[in-house]
DRENTORKOL-3810 file (N, C-alpha, C; in nm, 4 decimals):
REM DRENTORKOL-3810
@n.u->12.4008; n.v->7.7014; n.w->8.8817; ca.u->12.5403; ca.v->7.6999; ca.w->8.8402; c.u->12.5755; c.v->7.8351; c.w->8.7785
@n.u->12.6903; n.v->7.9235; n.w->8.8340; ca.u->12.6862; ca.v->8.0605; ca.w->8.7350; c.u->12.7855; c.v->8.0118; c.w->8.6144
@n.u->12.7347; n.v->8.0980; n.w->8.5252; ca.u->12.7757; ca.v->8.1347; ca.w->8.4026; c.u->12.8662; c.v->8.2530; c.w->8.3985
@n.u->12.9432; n.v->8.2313; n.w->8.3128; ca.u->13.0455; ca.v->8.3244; ca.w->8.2553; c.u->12.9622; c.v->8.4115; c.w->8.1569
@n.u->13.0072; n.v->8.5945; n.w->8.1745; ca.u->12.9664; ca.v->8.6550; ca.w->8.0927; c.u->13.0806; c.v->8.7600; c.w->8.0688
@n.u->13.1089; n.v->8.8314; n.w->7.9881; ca.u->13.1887; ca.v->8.9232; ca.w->7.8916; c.u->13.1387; c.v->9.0332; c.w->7.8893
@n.u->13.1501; n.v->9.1198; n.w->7.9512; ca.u->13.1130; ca.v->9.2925; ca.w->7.9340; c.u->13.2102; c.v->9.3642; c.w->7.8824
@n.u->13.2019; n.v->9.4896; n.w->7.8233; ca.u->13.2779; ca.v->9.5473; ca.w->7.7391; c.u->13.2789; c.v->9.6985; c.w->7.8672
@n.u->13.3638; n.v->9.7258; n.w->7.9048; ca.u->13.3590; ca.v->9.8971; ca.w->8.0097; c.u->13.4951; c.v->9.9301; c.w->7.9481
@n.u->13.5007; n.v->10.0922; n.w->7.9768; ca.u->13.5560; ca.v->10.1639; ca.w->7.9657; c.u->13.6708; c.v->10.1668; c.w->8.0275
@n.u->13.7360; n.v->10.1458; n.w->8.0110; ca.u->13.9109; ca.v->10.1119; ca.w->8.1196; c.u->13.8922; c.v->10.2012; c.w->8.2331
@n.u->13.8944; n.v->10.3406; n.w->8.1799; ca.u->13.8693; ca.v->10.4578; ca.w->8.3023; c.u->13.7923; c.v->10.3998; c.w->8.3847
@n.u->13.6372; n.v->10.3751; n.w->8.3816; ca.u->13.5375; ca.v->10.2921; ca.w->8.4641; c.u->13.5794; c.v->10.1779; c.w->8.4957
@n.u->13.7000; n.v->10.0873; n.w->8.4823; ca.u->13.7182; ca.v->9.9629; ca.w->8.5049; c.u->13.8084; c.v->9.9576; c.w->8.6324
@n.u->13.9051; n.v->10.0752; n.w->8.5782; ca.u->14.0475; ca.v->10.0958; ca.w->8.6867; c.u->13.9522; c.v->10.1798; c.w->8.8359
@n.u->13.8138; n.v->10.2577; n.w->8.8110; ca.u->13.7377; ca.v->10.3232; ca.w->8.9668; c.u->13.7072; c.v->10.2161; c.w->9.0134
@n.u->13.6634; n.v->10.0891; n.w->8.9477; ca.u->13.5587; ca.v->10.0430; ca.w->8.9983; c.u->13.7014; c.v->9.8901; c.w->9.0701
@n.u->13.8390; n.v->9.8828; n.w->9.0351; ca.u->13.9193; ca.v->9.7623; ca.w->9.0738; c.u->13.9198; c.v->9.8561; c.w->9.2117
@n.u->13.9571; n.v->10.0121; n.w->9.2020; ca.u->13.9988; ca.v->10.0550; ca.w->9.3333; c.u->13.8739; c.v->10.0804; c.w->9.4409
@n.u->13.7161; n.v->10.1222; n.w->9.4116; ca.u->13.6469; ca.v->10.0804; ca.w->9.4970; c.u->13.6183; c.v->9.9328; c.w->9.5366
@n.u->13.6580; n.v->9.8627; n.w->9.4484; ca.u->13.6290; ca.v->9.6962; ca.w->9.5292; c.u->13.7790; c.v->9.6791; c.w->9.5883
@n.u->13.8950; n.v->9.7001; n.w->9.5469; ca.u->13.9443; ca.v->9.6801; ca.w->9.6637; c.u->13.9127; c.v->9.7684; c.w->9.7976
@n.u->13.8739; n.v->9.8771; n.w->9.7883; ca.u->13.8085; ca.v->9.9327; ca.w->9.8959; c.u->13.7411; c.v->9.8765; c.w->10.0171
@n.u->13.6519; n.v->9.8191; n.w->9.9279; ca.u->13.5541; ca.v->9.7612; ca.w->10.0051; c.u->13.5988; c.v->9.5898; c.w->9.9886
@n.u->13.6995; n.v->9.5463; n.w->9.9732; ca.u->13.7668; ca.v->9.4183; ca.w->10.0012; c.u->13.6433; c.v->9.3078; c.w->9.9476
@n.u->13.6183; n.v->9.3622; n.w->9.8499; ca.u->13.5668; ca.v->9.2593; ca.w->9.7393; c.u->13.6230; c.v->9.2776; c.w->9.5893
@n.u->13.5442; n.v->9.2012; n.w->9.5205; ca.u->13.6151; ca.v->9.1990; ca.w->9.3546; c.u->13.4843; c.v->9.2859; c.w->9.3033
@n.u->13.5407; n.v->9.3331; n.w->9.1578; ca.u->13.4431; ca.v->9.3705; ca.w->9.0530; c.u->13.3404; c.v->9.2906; c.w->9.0364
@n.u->13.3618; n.v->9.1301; n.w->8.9727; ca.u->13.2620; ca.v->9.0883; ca.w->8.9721; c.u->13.1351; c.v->9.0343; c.w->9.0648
@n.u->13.2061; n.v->9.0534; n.w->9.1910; ca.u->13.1097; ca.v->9.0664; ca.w->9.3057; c.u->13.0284; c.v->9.2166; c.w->9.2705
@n.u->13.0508; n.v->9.3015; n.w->9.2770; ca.u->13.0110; ca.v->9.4377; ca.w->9.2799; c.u->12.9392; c.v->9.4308; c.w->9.1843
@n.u->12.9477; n.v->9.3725; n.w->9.0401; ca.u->12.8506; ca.v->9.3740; ca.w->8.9179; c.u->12.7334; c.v->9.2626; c.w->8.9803
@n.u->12.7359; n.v->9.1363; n.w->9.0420; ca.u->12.6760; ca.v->9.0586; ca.w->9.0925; c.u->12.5876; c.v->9.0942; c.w->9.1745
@n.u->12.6274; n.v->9.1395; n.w->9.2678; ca.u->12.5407; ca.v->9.2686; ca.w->9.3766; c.u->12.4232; c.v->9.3105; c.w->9.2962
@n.u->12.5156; n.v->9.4418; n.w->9.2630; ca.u->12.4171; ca.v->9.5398; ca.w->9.1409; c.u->12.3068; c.v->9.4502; c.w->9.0246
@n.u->12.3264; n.v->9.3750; n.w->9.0278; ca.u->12.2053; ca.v->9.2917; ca.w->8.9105; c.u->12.1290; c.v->9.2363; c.w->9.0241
@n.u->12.1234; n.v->9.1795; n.w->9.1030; ca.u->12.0905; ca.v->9.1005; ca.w->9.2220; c.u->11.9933; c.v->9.1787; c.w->9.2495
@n.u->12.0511; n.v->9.3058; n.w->9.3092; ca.u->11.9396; ca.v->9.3564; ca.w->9.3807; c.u->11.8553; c.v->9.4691; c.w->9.2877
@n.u->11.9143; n.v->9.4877; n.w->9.1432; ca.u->11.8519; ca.v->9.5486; ca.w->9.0630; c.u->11.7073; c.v->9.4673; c.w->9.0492
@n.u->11.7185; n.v->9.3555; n.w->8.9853; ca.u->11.6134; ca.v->9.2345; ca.w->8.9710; c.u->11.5314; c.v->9.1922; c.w->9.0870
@n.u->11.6447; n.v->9.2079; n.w->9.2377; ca.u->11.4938; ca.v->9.1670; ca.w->9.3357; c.u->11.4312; c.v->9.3348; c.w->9.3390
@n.u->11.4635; n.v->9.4407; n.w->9.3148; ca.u->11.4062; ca.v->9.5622; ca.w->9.3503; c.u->11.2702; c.v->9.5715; c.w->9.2010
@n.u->11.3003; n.v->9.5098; n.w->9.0806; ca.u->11.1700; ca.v->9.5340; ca.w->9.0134; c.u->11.0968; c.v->9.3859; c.w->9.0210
@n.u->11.1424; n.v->9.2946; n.w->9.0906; ca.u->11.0693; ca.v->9.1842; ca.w->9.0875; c.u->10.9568; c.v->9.2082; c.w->9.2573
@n.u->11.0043; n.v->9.2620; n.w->9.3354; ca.u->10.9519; ca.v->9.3589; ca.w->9.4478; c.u->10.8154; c.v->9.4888; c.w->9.4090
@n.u->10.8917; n.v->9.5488; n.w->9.3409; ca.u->10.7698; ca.v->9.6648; ca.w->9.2621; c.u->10.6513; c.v->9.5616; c.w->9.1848
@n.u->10.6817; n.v->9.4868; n.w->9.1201; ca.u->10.5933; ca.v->9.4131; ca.w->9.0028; c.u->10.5008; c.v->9.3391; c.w->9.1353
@n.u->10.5264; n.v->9.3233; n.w->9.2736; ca.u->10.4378; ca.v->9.2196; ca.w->9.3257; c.u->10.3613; c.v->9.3537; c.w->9.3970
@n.u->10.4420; n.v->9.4655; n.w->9.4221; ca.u->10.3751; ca.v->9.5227; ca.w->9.4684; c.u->10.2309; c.v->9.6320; c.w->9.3694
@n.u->10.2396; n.v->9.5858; n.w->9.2636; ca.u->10.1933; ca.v->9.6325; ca.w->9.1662; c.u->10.0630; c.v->9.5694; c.w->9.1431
@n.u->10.0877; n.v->9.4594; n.w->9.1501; ca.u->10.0023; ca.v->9.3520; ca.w->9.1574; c.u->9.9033; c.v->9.3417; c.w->9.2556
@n.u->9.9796; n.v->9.3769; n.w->9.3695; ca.u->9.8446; ca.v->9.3469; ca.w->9.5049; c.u->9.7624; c.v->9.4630; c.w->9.4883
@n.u->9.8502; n.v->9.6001; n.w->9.4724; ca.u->9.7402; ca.v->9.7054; ca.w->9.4969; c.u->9.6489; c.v->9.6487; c.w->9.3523
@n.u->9.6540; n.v->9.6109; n.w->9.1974; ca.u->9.5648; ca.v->9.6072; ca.w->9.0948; c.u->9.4578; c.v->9.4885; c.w->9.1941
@n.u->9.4870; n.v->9.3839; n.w->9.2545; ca.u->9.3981; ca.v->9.2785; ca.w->9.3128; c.u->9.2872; c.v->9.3307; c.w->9.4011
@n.u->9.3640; n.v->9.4522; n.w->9.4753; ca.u->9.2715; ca.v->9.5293; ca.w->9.5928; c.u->9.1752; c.v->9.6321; c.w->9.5202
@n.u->9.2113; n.v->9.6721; n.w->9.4163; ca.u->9.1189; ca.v->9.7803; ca.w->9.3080; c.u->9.0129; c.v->9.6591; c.w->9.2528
@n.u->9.0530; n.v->9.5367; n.w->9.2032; ca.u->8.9556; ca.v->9.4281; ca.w->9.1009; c.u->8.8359; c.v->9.3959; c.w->9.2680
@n.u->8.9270; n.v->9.3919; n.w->9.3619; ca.u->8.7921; ca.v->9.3279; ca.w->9.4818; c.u->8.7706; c.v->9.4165; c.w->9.5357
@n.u->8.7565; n.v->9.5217; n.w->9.5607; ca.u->8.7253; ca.v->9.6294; ca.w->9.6200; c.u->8.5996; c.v->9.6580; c.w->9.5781
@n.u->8.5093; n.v->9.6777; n.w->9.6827; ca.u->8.3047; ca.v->9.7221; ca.w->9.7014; c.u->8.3450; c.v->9.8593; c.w->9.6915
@n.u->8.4597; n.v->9.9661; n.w->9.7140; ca.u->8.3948; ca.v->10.1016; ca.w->9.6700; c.u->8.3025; c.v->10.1055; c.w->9.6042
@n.u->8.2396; n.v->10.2217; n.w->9.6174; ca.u->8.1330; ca.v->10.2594; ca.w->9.5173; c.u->8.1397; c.v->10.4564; c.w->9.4757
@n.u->8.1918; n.v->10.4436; n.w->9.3801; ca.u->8.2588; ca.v->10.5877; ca.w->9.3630; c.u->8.1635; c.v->10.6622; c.w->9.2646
@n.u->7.9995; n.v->10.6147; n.w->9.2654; ca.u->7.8858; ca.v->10.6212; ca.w->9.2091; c.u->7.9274; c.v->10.6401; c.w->9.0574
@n.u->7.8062; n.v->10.6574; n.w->8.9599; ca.u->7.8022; ca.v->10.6217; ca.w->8.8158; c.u->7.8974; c.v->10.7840; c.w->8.7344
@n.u->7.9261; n.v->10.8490; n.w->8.7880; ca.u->8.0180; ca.v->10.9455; ca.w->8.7452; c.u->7.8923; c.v->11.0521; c.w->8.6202
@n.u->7.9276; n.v->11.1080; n.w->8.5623; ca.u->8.0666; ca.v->11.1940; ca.w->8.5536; c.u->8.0657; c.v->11.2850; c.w->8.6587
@n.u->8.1745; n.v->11.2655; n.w->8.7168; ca.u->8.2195; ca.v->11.3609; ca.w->8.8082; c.u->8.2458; c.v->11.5062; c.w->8.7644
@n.u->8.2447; n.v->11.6242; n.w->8.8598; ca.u->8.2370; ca.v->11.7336; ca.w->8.8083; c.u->8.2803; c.v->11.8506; c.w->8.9109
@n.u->8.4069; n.v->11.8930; n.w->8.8625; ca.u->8.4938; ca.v->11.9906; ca.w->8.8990; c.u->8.4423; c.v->12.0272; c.w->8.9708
@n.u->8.3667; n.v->12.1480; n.w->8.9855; ca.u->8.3451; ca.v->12.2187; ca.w->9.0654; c.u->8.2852; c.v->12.1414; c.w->9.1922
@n.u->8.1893; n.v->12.0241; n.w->9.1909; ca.u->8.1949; ca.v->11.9404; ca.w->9.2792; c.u->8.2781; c.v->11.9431; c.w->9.4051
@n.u->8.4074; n.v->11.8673; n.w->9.3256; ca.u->8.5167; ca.v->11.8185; ca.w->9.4178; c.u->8.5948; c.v->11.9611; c.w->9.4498
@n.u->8.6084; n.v->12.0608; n.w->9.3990; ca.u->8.6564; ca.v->12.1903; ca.w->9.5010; c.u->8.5377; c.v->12.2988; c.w->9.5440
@n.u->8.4307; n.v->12.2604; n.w->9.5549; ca.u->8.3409; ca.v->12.3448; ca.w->9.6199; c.u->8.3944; c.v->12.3838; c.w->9.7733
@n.u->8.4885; n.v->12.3546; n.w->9.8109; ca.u->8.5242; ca.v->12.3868; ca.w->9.9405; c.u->8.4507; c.v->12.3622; c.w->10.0991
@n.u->8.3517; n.v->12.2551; n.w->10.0359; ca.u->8.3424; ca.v->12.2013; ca.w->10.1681; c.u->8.3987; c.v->12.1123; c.w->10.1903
@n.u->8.4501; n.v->12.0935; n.w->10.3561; ca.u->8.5030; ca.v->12.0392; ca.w->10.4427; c.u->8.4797; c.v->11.8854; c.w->10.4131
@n.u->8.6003; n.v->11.7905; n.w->10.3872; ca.u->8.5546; ca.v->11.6166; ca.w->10.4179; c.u->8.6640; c.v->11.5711; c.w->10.4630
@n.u->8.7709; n.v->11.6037; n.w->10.5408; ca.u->8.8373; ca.v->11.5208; ca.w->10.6055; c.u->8.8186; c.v->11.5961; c.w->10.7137
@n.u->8.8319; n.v->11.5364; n.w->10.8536; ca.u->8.8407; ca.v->11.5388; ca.w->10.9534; c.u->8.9993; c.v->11.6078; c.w->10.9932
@n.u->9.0752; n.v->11.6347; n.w->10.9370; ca.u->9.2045; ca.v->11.7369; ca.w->10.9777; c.u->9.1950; c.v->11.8393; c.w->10.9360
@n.u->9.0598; n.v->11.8895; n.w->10.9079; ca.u->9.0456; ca.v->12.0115; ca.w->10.8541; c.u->8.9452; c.v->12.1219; c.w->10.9549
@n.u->8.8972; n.v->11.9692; n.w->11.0391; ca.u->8.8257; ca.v->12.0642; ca.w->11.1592; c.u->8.9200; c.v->12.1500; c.w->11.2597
END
């Protein structure tokens, strides 16, 4: 069931935003509706995607041996990818 809510904007920002929704032959509060909508599915989207890659790091057999790793190591300049041949 929606609810009624009360925002406080700036008249200037109120009077762009009556003439882009009539623009686009909708209302303001469609346009604020939108904008939360897909604000919330866009971090409720990131948060799952956040999630799978942490699940694929917790089960993941890499083995990235007992460390400490060491600079000069990793730029000694030999060759390990194959687009480099």
């Amino acid at each position: 069931m929606p609810k009624n809510l009360t925002l406080a904007i700036d008249e200037d920002l109120l009077d762009k935003a009556r003439v882009l929704a009539a623009m686009r032959r909708t209302s303001v509060n469609e346009m604020v509706r939108e904008f939360l909508k897909r604000s919330v599915d866009d971090a409720v989207e990131q948060d799952e995607a956040t999630e799978t890659l942490l699940k694929l790091a917790r089960e993941s057999e890499a083995d990235f041996g007992s460390g400490p790793f060491v600079r000069e190591d990793a730029y000694s300049g030999a060759r390990r990818f194959d687009r480099w041949r």
